[in-house]
CHARMM internal coordinates of N, CA and C (Angstrom, degrees):
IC EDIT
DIST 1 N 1 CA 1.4410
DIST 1 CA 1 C 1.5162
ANGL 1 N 1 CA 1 C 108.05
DIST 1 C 2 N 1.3278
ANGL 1 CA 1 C 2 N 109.99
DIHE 1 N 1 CA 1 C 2 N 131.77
DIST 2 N 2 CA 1.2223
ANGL 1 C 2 N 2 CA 123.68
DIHE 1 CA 1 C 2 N 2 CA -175.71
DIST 2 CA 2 C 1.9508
ANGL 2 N 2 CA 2 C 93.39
DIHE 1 C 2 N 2 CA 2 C -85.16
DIST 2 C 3 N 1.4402
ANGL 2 CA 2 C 3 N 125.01
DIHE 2 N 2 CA 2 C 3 N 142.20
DIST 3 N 3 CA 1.2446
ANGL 2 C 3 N 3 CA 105.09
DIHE 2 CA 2 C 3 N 3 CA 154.41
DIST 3 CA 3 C 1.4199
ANGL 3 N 3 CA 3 C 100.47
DIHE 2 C 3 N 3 CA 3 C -168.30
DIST 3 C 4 N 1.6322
ANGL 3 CA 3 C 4 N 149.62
DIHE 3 N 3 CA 3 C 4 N -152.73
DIST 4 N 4 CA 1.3578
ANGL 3 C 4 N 4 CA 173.00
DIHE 3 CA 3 C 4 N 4 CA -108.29
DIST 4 CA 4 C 1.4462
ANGL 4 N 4 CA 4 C 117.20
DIHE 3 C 4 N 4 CA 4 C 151.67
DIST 4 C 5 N 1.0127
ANGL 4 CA 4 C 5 N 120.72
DIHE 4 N 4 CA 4 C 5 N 141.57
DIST 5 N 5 CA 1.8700
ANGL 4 C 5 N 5 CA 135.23
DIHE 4 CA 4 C 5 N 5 CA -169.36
DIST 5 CA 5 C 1.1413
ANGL 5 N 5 CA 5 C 79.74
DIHE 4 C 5 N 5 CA 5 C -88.88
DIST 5 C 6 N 1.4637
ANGL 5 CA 5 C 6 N 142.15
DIHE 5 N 5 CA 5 C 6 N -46.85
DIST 6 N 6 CA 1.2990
ANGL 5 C 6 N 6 CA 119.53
DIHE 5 CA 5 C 6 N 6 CA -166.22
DIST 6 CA 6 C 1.9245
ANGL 6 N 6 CA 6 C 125.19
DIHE 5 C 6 N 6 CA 6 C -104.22
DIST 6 C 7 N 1.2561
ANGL 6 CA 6 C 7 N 93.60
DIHE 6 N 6 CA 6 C 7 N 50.23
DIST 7 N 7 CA 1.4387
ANGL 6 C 7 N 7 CA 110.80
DIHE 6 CA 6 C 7 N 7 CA -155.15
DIST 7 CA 7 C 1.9562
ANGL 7 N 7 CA 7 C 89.77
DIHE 6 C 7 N 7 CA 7 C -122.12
DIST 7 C 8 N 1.1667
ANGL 7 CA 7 C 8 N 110.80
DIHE 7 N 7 CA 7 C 8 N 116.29
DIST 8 N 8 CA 1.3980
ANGL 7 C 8 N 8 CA 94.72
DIHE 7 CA 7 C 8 N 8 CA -161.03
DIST 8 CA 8 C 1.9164
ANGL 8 N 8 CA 8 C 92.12
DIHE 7 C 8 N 8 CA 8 C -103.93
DIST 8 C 9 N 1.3593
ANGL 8 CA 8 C 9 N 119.20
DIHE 8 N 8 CA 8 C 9 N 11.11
DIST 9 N 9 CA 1.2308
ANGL 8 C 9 N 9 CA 132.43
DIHE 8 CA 8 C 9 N 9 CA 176.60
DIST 9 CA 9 C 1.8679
ANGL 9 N 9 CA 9 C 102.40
DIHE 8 C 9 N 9 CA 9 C -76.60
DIST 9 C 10 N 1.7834
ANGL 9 CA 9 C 10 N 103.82
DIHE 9 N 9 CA 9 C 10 N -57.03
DIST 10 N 10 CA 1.4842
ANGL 9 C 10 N 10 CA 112.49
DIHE 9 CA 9 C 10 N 10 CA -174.41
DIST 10 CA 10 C 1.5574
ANGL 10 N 10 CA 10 C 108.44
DIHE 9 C 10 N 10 CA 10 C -73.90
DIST 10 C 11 N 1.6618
ANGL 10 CA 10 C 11 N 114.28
DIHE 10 N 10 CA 10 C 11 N -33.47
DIST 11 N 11 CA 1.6172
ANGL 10 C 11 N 11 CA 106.03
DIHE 10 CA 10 C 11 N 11 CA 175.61
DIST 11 CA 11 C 1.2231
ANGL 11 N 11 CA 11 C 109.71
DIHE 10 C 11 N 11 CA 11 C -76.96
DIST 11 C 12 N 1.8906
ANGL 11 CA 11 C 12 N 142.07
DIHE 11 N 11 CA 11 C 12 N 8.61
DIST 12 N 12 CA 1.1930
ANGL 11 C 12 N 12 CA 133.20
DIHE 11 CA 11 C 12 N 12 CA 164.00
DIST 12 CA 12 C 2.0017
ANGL 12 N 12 CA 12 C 98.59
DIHE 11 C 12 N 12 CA 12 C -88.18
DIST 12 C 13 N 1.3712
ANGL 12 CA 12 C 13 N 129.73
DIHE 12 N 12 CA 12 C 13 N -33.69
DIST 13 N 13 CA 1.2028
ANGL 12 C 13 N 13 CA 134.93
DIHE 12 CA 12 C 13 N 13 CA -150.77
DIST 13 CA 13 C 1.5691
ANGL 13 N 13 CA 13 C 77.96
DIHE 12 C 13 N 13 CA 13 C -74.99
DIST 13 C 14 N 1.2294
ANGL 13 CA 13 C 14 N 102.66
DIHE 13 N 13 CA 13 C 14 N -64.68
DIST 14 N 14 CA 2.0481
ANGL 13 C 14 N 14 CA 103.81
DIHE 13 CA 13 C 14 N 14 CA -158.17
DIST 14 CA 14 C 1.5570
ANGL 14 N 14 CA 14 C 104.15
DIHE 13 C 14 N 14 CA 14 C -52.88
DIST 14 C 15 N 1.2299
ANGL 14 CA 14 C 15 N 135.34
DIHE 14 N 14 CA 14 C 15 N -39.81
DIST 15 N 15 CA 1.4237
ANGL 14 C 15 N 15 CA 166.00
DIHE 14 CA 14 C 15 N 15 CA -167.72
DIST 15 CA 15 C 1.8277
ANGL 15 N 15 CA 15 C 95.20
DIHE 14 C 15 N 15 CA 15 C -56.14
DIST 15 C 16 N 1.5656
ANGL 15 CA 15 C 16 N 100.08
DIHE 15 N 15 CA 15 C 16 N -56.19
DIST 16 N 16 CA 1.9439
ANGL 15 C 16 N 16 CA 107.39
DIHE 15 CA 15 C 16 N 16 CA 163.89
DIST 16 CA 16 C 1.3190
ANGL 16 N 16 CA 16 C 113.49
DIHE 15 C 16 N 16 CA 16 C -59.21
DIST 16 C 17 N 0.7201
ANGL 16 CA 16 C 17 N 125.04
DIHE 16 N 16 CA 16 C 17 N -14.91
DIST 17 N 17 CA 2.0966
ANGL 16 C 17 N 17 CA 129.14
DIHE 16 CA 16 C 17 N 17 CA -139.08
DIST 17 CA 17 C 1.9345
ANGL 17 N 17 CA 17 C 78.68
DIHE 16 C 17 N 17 CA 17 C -118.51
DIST 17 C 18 N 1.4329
ANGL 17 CA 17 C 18 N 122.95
DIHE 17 N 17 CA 17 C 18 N -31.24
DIST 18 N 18 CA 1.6970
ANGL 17 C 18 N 18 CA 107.03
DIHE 17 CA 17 C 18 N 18 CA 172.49
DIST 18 CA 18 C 1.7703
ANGL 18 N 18 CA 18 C 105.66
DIHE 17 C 18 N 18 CA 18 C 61.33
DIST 18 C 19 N 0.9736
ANGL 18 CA 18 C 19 N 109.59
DIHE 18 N 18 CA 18 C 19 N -134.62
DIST 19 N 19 CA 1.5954
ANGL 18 C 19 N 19 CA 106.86
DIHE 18 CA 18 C 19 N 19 CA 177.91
DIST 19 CA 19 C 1.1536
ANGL 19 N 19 CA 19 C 131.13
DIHE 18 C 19 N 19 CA 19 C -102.94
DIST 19 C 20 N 1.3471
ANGL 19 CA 19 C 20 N 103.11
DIHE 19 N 19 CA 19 C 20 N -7.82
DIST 20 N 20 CA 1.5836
ANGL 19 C 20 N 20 CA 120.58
DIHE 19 CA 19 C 20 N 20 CA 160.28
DIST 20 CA 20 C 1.5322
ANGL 20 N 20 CA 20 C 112.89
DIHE 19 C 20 N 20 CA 20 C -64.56
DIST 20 C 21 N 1.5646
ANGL 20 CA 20 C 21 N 129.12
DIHE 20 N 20 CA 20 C 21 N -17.67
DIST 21 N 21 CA 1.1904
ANGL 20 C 21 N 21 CA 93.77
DIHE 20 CA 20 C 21 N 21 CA 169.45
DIST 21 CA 21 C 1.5734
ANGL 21 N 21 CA 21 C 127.03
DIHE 20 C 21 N 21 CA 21 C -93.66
DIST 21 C 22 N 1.4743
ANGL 21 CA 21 C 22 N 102.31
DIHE 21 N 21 CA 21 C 22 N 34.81
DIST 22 N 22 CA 1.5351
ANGL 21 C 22 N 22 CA 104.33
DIHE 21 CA 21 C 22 N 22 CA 154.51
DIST 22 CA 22 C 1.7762
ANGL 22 N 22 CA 22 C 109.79
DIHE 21 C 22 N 22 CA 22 C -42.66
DIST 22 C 23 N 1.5404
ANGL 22 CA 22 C 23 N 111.13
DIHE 22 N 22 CA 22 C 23 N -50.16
DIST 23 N 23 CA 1.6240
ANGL 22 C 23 N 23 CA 133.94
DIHE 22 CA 22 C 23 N 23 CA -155.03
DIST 23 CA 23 C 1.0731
ANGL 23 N 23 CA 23 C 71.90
DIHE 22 C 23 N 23 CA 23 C -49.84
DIST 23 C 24 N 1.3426
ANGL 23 CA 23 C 24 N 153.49
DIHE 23 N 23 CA 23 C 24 N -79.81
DIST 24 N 24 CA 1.6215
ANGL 23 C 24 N 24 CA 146.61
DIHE 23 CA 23 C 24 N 24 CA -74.61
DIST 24 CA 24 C 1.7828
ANGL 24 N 24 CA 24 C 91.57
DIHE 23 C 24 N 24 CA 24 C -102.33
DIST 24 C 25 N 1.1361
ANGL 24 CA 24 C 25 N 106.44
DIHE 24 N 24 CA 24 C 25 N 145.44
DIST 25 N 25 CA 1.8022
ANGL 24 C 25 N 25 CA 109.06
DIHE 24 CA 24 C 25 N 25 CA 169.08
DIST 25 CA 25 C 1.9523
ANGL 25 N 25 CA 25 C 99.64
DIHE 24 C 25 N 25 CA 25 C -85.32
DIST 25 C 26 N 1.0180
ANGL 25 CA 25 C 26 N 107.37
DIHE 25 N 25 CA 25 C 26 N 104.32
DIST 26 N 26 CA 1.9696
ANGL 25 C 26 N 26 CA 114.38
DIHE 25 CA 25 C 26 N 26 CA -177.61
DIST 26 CA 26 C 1.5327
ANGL 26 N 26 CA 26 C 113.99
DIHE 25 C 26 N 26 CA 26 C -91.45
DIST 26 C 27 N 1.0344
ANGL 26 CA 26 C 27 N 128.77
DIHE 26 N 26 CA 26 C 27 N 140.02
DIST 27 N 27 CA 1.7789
ANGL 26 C 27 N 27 CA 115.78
DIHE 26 CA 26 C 27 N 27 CA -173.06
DIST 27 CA 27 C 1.8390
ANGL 27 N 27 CA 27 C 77.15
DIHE 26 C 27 N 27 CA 27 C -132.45
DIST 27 C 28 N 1.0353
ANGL 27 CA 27 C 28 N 103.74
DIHE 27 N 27 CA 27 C 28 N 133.46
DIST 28 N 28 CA 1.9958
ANGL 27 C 28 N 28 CA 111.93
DIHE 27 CA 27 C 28 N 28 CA 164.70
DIST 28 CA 28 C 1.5476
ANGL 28 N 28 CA 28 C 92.31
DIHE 27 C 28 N 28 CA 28 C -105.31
DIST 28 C 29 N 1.6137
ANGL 28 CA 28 C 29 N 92.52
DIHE 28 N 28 CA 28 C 29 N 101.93
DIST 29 N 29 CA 1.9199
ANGL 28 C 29 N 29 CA 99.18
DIHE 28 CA 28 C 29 N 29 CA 177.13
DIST 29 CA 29 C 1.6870
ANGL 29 N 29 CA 29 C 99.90
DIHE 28 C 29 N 29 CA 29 C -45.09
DIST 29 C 30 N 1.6927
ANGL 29 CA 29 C 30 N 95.47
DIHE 29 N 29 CA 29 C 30 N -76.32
DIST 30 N 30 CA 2.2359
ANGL 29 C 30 N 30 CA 93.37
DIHE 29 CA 29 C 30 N 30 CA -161.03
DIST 30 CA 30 C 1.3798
ANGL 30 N 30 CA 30 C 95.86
DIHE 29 C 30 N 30 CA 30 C -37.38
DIST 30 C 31 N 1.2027
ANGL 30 CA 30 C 31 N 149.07
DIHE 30 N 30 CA 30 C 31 N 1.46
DIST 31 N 31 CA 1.6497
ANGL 30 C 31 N 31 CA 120.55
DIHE 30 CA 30 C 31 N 31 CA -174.01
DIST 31 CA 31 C 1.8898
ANGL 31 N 31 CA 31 C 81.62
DIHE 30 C 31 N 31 CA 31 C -117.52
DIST 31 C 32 N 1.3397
ANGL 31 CA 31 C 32 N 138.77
DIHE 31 N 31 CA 31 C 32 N -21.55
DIST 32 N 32 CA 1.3676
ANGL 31 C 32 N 32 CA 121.94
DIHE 31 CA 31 C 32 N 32 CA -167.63
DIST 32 CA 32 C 1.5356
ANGL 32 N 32 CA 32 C 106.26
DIHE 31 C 32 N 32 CA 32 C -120.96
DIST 32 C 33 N 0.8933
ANGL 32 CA 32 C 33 N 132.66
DIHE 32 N 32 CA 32 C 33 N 15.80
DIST 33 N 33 CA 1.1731
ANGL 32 C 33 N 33 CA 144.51
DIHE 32 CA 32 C 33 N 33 CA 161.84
DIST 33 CA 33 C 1.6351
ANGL 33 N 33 CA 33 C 121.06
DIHE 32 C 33 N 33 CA 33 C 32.59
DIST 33 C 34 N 1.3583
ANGL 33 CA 33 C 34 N 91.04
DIHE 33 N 33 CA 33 C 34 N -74.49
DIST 34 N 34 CA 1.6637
ANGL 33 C 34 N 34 CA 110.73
DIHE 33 CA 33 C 34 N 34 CA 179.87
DIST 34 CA 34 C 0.9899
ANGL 34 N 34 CA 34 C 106.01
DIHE 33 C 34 N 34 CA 34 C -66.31
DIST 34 C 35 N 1.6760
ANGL 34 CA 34 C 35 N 136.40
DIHE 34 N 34 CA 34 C 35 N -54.96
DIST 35 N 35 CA 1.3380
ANGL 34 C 35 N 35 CA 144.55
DIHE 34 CA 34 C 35 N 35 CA -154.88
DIST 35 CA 35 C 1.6753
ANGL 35 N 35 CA 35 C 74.32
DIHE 34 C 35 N 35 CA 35 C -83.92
DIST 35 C 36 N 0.9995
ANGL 35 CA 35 C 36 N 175.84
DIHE 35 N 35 CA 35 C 36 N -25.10
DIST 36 N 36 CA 2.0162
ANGL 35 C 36 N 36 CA 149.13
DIHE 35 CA 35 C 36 N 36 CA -160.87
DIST 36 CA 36 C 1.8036
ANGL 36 N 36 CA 36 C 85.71
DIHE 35 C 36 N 36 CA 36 C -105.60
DIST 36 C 37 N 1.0677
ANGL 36 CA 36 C 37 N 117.95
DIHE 36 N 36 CA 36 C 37 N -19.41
DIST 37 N 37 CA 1.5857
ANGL 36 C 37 N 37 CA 125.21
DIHE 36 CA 36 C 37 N 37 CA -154.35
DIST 37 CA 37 C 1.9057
ANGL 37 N 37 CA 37 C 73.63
DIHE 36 C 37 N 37 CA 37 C -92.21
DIST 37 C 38 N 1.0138
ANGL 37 CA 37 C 38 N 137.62
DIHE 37 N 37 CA 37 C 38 N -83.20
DIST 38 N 38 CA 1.3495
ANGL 37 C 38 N 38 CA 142.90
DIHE 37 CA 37 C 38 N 38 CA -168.18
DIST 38 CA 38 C 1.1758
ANGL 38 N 38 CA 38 C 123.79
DIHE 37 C 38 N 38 CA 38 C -55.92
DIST 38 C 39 N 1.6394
ANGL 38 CA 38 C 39 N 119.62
DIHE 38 N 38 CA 38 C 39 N -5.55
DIST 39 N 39 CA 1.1176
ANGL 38 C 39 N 39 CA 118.88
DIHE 38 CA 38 C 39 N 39 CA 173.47
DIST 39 CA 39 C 1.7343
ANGL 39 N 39 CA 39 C 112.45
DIHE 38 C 39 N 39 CA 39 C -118.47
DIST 39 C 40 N 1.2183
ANGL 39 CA 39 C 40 N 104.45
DIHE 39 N 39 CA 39 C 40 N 9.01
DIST 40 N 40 CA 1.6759
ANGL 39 C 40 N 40 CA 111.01
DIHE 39 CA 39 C 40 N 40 CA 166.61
DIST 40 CA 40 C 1.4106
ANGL 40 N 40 CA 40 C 106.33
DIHE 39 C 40 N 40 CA 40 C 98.28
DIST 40 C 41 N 1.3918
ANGL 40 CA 40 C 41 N 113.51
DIHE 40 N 40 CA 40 C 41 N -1.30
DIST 41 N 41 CA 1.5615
ANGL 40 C 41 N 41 CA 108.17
DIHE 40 CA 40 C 41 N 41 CA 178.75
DIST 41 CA 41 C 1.7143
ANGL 41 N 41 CA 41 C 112.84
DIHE 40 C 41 N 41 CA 41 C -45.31
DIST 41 C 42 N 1.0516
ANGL 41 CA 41 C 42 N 110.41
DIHE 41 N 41 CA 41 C 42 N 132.27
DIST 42 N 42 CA 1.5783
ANGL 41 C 42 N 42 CA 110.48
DIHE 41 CA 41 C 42 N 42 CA 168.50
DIST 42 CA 42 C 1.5935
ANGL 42 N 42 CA 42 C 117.75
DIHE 41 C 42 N 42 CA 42 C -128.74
DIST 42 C 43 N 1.3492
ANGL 42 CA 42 C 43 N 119.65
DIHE 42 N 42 CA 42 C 43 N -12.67
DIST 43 N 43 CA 0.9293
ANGL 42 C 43 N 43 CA 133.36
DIHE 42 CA 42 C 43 N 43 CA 136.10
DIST 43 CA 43 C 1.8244
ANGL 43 N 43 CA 43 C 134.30
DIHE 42 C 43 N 43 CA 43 C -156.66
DIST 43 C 44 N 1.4149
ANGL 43 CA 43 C 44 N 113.10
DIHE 43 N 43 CA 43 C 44 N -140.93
DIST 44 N 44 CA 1.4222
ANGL 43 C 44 N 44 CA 104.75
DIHE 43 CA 43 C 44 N 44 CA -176.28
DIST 44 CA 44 C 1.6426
ANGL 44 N 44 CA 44 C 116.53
DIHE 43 C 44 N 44 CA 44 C -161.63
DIST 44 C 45 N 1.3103
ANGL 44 CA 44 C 45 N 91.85
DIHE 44 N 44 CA 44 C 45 N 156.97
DIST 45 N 45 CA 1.4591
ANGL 44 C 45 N 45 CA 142.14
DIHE 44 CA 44 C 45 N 45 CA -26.37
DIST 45 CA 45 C 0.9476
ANGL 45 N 45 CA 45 C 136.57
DIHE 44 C 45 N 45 CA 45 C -30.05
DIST 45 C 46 N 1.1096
ANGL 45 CA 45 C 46 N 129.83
DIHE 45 N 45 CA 45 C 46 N 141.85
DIST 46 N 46 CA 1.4547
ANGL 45 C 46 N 46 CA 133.35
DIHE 45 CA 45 C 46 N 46 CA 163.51
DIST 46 CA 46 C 1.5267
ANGL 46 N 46 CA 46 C 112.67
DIHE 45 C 46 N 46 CA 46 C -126.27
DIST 46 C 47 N 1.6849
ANGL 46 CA 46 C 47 N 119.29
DIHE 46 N 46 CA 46 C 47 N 125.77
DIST 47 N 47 CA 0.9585
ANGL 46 C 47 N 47 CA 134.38
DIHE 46 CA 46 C 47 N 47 CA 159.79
DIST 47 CA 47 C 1.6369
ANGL 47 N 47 CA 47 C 125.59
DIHE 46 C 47 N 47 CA 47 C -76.19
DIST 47 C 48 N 1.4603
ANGL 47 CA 47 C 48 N 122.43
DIHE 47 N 47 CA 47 C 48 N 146.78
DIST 48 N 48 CA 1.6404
ANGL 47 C 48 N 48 CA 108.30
DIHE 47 CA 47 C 48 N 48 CA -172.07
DIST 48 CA 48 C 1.6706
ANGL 48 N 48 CA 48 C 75.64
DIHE 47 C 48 N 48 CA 48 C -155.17
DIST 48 C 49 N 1.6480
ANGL 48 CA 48 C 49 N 101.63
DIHE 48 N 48 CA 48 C 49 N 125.51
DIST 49 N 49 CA 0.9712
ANGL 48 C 49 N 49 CA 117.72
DIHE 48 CA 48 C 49 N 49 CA -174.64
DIST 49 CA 49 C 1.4241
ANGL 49 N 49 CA 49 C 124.23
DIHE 48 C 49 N 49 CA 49 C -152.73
DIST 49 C 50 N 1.3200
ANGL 49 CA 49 C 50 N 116.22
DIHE 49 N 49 CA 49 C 50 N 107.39
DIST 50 N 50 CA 1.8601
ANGL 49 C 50 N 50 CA 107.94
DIHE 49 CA 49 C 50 N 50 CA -135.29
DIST 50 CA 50 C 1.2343
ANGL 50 N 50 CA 50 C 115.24
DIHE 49 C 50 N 50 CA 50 C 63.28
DIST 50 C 51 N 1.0010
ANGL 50 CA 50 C 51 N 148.41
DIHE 50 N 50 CA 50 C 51 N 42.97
DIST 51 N 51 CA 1.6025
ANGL 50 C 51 N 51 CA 141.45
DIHE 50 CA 50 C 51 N 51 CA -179.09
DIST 51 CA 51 C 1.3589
ANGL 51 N 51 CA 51 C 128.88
DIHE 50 C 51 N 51 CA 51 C 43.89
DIST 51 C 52 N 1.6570
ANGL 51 CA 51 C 52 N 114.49
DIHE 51 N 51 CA 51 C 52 N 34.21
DIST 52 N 52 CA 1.1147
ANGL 51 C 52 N 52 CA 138.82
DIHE 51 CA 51 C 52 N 52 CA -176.68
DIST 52 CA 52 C 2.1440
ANGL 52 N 52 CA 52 C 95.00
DIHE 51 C 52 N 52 CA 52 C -124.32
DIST 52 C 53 N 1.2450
ANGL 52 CA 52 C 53 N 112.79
DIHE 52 N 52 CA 52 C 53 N 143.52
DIST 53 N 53 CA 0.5960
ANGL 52 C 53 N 53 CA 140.36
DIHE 52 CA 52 C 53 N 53 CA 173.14
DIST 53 CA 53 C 1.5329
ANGL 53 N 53 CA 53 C 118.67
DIHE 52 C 53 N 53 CA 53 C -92.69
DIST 53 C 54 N 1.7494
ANGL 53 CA 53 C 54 N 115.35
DIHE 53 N 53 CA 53 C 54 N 137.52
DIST 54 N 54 CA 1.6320
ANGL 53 C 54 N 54 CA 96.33
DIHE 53 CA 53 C 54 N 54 CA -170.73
DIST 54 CA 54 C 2.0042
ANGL 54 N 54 CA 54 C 80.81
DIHE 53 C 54 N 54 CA 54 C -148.88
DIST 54 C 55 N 1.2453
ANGL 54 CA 54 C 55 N 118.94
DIHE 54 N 54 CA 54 C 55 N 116.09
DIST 55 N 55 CA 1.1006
ANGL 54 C 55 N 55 CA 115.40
DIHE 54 CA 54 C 55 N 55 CA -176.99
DIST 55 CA 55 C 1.8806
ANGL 55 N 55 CA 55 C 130.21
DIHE 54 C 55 N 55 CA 55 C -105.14
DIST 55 C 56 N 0.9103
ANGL 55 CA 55 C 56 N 114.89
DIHE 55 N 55 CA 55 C 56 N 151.59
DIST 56 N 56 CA 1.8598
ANGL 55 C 56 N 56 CA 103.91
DIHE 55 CA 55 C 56 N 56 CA -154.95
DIST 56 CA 56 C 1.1480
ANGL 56 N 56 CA 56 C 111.70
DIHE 55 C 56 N 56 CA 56 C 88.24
DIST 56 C 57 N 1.7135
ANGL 56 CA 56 C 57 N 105.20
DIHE 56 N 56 CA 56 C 57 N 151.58
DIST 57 N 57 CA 1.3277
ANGL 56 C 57 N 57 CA 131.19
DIHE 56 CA 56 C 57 N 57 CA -175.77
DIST 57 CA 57 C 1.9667
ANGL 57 N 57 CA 57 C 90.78
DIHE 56 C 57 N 57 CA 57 C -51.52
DIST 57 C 58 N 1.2653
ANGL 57 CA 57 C 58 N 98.94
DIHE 57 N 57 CA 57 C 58 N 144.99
DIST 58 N 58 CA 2.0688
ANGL 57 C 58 N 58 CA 107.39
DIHE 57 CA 57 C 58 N 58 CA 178.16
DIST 58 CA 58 C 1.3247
ANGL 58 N 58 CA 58 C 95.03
DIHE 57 C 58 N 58 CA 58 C -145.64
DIST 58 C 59 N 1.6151
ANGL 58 CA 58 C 59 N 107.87
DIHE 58 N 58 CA 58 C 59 N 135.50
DIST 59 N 59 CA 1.5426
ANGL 58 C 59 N 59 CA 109.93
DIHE 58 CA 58 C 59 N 59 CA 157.51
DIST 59 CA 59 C 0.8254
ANGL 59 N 59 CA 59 C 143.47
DIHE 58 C 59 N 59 CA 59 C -59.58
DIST 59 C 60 N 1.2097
ANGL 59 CA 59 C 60 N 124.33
DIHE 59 N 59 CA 59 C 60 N 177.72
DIST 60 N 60 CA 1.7926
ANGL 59 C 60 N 60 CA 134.96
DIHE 59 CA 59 C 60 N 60 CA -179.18
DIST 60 CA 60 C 1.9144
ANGL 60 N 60 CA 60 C 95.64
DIHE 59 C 60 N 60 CA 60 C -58.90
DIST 60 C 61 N 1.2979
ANGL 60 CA 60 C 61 N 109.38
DIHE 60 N 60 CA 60 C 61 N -58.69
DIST 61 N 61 CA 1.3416
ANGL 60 C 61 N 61 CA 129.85
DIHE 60 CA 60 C 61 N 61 CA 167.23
DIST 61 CA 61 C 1.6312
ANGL 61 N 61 CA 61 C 113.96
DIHE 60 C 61 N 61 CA 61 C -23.16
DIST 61 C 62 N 1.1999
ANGL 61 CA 61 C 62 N 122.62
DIHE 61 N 61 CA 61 C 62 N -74.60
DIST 62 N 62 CA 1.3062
ANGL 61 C 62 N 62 CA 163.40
DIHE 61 CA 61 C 62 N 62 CA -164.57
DIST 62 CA 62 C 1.7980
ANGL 62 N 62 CA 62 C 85.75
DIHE 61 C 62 N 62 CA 62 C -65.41
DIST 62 C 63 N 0.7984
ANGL 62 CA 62 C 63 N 123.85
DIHE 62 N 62 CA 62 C 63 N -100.59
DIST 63 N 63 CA 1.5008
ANGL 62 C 63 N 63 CA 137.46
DIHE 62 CA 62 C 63 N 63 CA 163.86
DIST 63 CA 63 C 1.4559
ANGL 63 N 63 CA 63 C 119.93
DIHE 62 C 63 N 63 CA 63 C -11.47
DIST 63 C 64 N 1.2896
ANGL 63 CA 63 C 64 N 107.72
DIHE 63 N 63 CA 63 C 64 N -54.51
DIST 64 N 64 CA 1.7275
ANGL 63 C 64 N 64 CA 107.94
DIHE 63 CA 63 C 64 N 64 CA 159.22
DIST 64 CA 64 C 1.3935
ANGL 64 N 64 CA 64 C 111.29
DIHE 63 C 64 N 64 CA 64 C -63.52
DIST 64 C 65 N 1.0964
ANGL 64 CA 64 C 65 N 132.34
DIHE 64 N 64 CA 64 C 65 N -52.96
DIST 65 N 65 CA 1.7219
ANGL 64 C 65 N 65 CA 124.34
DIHE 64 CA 64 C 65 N 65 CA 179.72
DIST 65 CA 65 C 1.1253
ANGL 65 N 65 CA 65 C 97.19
DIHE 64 C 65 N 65 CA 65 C -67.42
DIST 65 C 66 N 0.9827
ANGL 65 CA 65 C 66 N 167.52
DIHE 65 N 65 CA 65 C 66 N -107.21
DIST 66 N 66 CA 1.6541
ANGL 65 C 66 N 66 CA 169.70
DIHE 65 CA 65 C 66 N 66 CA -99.41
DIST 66 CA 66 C 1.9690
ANGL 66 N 66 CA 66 C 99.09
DIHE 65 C 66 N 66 CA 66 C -76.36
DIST 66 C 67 N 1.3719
ANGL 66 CA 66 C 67 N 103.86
DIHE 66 N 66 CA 66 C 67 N -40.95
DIST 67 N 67 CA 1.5255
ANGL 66 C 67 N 67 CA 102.95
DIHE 66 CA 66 C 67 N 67 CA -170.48
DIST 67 CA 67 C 1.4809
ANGL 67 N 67 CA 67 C 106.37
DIHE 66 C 67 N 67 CA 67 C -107.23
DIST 67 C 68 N 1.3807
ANGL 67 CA 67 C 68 N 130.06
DIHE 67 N 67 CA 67 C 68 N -34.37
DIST 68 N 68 CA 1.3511
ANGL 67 C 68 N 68 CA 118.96
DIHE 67 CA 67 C 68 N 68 CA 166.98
DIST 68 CA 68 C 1.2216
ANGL 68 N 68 CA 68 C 107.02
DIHE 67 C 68 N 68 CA 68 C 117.41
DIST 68 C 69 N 1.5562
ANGL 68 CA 68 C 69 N 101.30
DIHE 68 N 68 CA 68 C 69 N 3.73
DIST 69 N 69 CA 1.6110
ANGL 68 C 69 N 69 CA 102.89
DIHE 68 CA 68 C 69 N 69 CA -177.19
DIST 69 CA 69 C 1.3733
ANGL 69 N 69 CA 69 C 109.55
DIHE 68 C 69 N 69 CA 69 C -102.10
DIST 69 C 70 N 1.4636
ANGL 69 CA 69 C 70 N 107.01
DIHE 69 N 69 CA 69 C 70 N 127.46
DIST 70 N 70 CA 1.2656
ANGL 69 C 70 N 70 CA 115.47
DIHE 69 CA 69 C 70 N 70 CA -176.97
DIST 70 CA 70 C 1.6917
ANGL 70 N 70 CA 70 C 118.26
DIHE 69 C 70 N 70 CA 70 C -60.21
DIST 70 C 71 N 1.0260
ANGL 70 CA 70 C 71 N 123.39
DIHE 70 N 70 CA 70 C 71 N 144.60
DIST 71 N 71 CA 1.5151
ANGL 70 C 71 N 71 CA 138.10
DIHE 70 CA 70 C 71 N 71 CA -170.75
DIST 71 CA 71 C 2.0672
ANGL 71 N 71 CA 71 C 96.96
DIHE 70 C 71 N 71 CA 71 C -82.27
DIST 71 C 72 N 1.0342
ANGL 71 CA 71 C 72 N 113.06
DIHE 71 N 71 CA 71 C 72 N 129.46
DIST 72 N 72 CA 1.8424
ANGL 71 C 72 N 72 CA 130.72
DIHE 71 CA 71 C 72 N 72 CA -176.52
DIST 72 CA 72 C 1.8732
ANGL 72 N 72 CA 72 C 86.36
DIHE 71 C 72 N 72 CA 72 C -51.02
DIST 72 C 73 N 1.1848
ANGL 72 CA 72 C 73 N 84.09
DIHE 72 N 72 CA 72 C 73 N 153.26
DIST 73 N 73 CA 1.9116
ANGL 72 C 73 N 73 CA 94.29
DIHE 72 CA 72 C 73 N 73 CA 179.78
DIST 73 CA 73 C 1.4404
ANGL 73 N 73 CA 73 C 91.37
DIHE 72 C 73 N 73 CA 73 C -124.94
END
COOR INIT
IC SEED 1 N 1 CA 1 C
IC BUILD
């Protein structure tokens, strides 16, 4: 997930994610600039998943289909 500390869209996403989103690969664009700039970020959140880009807050839902990971039963 592409996102900003001051993005109160990505501090609600991580906020779902509880302590599991240790898992998550996180890029803080204002500190990486080039690398969110090189990967098509245009804004945030942004999800990149397979090298597809998926932008806006996405569910738990949303997130399991796109990545293949099954949702906890």
């Amino acid at each position: 997930m592409y996102g900003a500390e001051g993005c109160s869209h990505c501090q609600n996403q991580k906020k779902e994610f509880g302590k599991s989103f240790e898992y998550i690969d996180y890029v803080e664009c204002p500190e990486n600039e080039f690398e969110c700039k090189n990967a098509g970020v245009t804004g945030y959140p942004t999800w990149s998943i397979d090298g597809t880009n998926y932008p806006g807050t996405q569910t738990f839902a949303r997130l399991s289909e796109l990545s293949g990971c099954p949702l906890p039963s």
